[in-house]
N, CA, C and O of each residue as an XYZ file, in Angstrom:
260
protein
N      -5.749      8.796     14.100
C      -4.911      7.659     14.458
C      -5.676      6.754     15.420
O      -6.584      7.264     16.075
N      -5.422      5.594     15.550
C      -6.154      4.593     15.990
C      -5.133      3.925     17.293
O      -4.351      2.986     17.143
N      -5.338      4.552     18.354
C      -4.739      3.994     19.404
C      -4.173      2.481     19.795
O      -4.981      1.723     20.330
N      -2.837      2.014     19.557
C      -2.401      0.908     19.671
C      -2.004      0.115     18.231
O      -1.411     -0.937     17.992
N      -2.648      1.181     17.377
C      -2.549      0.649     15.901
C      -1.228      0.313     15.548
O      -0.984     -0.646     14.815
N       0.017      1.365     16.233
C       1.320      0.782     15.753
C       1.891      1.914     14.598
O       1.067      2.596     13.988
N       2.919      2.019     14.418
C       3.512      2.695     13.007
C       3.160      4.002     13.255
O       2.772      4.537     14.293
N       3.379      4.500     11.991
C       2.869      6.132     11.320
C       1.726      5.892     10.513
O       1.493      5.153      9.557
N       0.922      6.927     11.329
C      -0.435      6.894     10.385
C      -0.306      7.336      8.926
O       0.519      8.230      8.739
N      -1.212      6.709      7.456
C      -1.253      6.522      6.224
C      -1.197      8.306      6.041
O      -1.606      9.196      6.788
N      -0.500      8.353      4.702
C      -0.315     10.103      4.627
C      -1.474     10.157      4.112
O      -1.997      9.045      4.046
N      -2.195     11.134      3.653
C      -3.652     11.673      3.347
C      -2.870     11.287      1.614
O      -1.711     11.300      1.201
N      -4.398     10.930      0.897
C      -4.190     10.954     -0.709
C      -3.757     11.949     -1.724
O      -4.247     13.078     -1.759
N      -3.016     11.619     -2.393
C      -2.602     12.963     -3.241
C      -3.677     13.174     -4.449
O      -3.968     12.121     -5.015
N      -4.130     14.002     -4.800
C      -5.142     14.430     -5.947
C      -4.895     14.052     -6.996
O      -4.097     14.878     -7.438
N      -5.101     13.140     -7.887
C      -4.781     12.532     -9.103
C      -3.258     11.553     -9.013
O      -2.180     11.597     -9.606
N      -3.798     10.765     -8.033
C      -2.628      9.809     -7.674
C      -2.854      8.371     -8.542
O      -3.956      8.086     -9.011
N      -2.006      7.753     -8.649
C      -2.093      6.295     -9.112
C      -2.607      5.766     -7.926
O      -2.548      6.264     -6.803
N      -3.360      4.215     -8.438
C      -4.204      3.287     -7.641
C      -3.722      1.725     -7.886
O      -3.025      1.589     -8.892
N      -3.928      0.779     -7.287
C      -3.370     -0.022     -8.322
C      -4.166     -1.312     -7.435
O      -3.813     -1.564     -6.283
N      -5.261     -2.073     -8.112
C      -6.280     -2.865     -7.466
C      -5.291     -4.561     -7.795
O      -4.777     -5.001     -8.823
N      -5.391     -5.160     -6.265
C      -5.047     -6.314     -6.133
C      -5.835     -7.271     -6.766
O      -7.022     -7.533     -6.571
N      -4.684     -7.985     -7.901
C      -5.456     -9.149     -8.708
C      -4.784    -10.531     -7.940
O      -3.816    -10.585     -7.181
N      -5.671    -11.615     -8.434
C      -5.108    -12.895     -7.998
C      -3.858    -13.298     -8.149
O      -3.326    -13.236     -9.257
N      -3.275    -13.720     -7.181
C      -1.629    -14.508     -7.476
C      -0.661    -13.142     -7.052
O       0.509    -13.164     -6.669
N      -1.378    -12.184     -7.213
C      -0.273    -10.607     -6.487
C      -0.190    -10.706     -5.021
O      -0.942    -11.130     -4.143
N       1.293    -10.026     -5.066
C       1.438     -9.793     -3.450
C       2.446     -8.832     -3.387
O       3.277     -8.729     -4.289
N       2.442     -8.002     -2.235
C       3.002     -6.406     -2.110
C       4.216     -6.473     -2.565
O       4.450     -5.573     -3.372
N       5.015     -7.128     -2.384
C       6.415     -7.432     -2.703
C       6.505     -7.105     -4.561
O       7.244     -6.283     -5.103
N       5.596     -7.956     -5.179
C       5.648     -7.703     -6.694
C       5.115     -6.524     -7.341
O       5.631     -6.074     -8.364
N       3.830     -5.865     -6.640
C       3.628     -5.182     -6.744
C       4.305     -3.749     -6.807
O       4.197     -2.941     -7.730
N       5.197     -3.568     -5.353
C       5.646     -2.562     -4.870
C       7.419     -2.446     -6.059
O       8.174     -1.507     -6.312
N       7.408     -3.760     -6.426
C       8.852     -3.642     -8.055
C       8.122     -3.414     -9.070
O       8.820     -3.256    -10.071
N       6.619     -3.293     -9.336
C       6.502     -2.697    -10.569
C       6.440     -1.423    -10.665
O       6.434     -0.910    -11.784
N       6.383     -0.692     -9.576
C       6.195      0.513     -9.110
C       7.547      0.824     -8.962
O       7.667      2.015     -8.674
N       8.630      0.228     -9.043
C       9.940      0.810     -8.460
C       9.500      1.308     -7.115
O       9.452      2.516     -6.884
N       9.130      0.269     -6.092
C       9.317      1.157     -4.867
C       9.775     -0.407     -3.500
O       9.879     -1.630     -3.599
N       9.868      0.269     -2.751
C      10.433     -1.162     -1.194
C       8.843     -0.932     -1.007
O       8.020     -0.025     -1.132
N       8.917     -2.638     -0.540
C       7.119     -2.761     -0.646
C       6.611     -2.662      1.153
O       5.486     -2.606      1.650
N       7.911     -2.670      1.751
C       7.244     -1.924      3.194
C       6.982     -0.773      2.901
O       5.788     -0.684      3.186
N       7.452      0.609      2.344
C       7.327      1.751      2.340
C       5.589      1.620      1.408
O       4.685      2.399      1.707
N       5.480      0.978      0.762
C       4.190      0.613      0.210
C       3.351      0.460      0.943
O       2.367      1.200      0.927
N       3.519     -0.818      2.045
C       2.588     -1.120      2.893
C       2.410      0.320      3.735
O       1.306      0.461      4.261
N       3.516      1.552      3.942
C       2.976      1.911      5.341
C       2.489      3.157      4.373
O       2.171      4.055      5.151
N       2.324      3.528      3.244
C       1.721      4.265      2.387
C       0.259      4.004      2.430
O      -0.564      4.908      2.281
N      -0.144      2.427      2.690
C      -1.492      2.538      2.552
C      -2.064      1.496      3.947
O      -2.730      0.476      4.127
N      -1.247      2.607      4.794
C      -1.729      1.707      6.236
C      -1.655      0.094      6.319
O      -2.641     -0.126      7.023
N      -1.297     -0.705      6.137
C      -1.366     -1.911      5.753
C      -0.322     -2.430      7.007
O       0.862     -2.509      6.681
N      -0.595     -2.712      8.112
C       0.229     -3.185      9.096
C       1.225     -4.874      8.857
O       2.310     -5.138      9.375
N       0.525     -5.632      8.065
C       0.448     -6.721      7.590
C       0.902     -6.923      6.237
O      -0.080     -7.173      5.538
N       2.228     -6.920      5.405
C       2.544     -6.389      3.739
C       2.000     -8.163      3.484
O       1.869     -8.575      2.332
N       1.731     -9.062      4.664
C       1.479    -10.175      4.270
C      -0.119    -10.567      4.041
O      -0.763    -11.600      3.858
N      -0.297     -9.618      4.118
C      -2.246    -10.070      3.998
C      -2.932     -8.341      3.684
O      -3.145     -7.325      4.344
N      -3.094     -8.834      2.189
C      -3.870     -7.823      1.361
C      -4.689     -9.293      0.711
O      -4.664    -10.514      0.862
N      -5.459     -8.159     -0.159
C      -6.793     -8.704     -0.470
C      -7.035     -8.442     -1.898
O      -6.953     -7.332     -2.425
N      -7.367     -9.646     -2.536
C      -7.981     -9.809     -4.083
C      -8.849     -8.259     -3.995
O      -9.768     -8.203     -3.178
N      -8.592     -7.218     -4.706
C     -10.224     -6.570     -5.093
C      -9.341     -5.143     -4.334
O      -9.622     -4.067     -4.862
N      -8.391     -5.091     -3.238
C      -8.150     -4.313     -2.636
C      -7.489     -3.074     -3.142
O      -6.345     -3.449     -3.398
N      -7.571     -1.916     -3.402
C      -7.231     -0.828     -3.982
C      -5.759     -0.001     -3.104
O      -5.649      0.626     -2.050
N      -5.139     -0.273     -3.816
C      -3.807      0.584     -2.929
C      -3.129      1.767     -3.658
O      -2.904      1.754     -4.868
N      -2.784      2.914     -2.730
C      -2.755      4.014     -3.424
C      -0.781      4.306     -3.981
O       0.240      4.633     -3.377
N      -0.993      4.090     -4.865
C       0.647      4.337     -5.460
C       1.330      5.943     -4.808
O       0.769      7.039     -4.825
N       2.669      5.603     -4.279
C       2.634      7.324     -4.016
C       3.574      7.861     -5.198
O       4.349      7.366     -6.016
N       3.029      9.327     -4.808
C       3.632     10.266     -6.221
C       5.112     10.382     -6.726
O       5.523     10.247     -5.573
N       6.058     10.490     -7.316
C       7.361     10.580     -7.244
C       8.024     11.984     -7.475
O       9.247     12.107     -7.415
């Protein structure tokens, strides 16, 4: 954990988990409904303090159901 970082630290990866790489014009919100999931619980799945600033190219880890 990263002192001052804020939140709950990212859970460790599950072994043959879904991934799902940020394309242009995406943002967590759309992302996190194709997944059926609330796209804060998304963001704090992959540490992401910010659900407003992810990144073209950026790899986020889907969690398991």
């Amino acid at each position: 954990a990263i002192p001052g970082a804020g939140g709950q630290p990212a859970p460790a990866p599950q072994p043959g988990g879904t991934t799902h790489v940020v394309r242009p014009g995406e943002n967590l919100f759309r992302i996190a409904l194709r997944y059926n999931l609330n796209y804060l619980y998304l963001a704090q799945y992959n540490g992401i303090s910010n659900p407003a600033k992810i990144r073209v190219g950026q790899v986020l880890r889907i969690p398991p159901r």
